[in-house]
C-alpha positions, 0 to 999 in steps of 0.5 A: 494524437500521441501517446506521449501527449496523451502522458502529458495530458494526464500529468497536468490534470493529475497536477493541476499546474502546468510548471509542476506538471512540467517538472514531474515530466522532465520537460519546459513548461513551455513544451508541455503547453505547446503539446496540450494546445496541439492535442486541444487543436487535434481534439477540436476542443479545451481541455483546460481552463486556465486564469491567473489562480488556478488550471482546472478540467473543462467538460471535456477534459474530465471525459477525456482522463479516464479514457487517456488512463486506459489508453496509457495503461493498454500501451504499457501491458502491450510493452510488458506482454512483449518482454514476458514473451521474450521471458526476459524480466526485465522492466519495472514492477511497482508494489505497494505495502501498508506499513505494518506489512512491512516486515513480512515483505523484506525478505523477500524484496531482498532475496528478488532484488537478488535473482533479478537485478535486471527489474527496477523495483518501485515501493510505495509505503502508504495506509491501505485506503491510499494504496487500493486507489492507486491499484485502481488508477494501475500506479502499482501491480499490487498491494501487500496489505490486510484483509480490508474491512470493505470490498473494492469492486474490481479488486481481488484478494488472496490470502498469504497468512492468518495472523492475530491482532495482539498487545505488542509490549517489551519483553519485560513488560509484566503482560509480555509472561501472559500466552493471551491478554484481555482487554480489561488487562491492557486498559491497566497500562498507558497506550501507544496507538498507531494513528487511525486510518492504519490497518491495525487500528481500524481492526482495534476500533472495530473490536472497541466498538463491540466491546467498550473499554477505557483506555489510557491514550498517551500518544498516537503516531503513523509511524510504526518503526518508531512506534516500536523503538516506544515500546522497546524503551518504556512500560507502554502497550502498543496494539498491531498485528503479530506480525509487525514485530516479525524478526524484531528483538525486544519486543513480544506479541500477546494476542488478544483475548477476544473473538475474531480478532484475526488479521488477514495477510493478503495480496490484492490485484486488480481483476481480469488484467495482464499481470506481469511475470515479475509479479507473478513471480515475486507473489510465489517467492513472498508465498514460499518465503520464512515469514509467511511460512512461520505464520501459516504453521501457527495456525495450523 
């Protein structure tokens, strides 16, 4: 047995379908059956069914992936241990950030992309329940996110920041004078929400359901730069973290008047793994960056 068709084991169960398996894989498709059908034979069992419509999982090739996950995994830390003891950072290092995270995170992947060009960076820009899964599955090293509403077995959190969830309006919106806005203030005015399953609307619909108010809902979008540039250039409130607008120009944060309306700047890790230096050291520059510092002084 390989490592490498154990890799192609994994693509085409992740796939389900041997050519874009292939493709993801940068091989034939014809390699890569011939590497399964190797590996099936070394295993002495299917691993896949296969008919005209569709490739599925036998019995035995569901046993199988998470055991070739970890075997994947254990191989990759074993290659990353080697270039940290060599301290050279070097390699790749995979992170992912919610979209409202965003703003936050630019400084400081540009100033690491600076000290360290010799790490290829891969960012992954998705809602936080997509996100944690992928720490899971080891497909990044860690997430830049809120604090979650659940606990993730397996998955620790640090806290960077405390921030406010606020009313974010433009800066001559009538709300855009006031140091705190109600929910009763809010409701007098048309809504952009950002679409469910993002952080900051979670945080809303959770203070919603503690206390109830009509709104006027005009539009939803899972897009907040867009989502701003609406704000920027019209009488509508939007509601997000204070932090989304840090370093953006025409639009202001106004927190919400409510108790427990913080949100929690976090980075999550998996527990009792490897972790990388260039994480390591990427997770301190972000610590001592402008934006964190900015928001840590706030509340002290």
């Amino acid at each position: 047995m390989e490592l490498r068709q154990l890799k192609y084991f994994v693509k085409a169960a992740e796939k389900l379908n041997f050519s874009e398996a292939a493709k993801a894989l940068f091989i034939t498709q014809s390699t890569l059956s011939q590497q399964i059908r190797q590996l099936e034979q070394e295993m002495n069992t299917q691993l896949f069914e296969r008919n005209s419509h569709a490739v599925y999982l036998t019995e035995s090739g569901k046993e199988l992936l998470p055991l070739a996950l970890r075997t994947i995994h254990m191989a990759n830390t074993c290659m990353e241990r080697i270039h940290d003891l060599q301290h050279l950072l070097t390699g790749e290092l995979n992170i992912g950030v919610t979209f409202t995270f965003s703003p936050i995170f630019t400084e400081t992947l540009l100033h690491f992309m600076k000290l360290y060009p010799q790490v290829k960076l891969n960012v992954y820009y998705k809602p936080m329940a997509e996100l944690m899964e992928m720490l899971e599955r080891h497909e990044v090293d860690f997430v830049l996110a809120f604090k979650p509403t659940r606990s993730y077995d397996g998955i620790e959190s640090h806290i960077l920041f405390n921030n406010h969830l606020s009313a974010i309006v433009n800066e001559s919106h009538p709300l855009a004078e006031k140091e705190r806005v109600t929910l009763s203030e809010i409701a007098a005015y048309d809504i952009a929400l950002p679409a469910r399953g993002l952080q900051a609307r979670n945080a809303f619909e959770r203070i919603l359901s503690q206390h109830p108010t009509n709104l006027r809902v005009m539009i939803e979008l899972n897009e907040v730069h867009i989502l701003l540039q609406l704000i920027k250039q019209s009488g509508l409130v939007t509601v997000l973290s204070e932090a989304t607008i840090y370093n953006k120009q025409g639009v202001k944060a106004v927190p919400i008047d409510v108790p427990d309306n913080e949100m929690v700047g976090c980075v999550h890790m998996l527990k009792d793994v490897y972790r990388k230096h260039s994480a390591q050291e990427f997770i301190k520059l972000l610590s001592e960056s402008n934006a964190i510092k900015k928001y840590m002084q706030a509340w002290l």
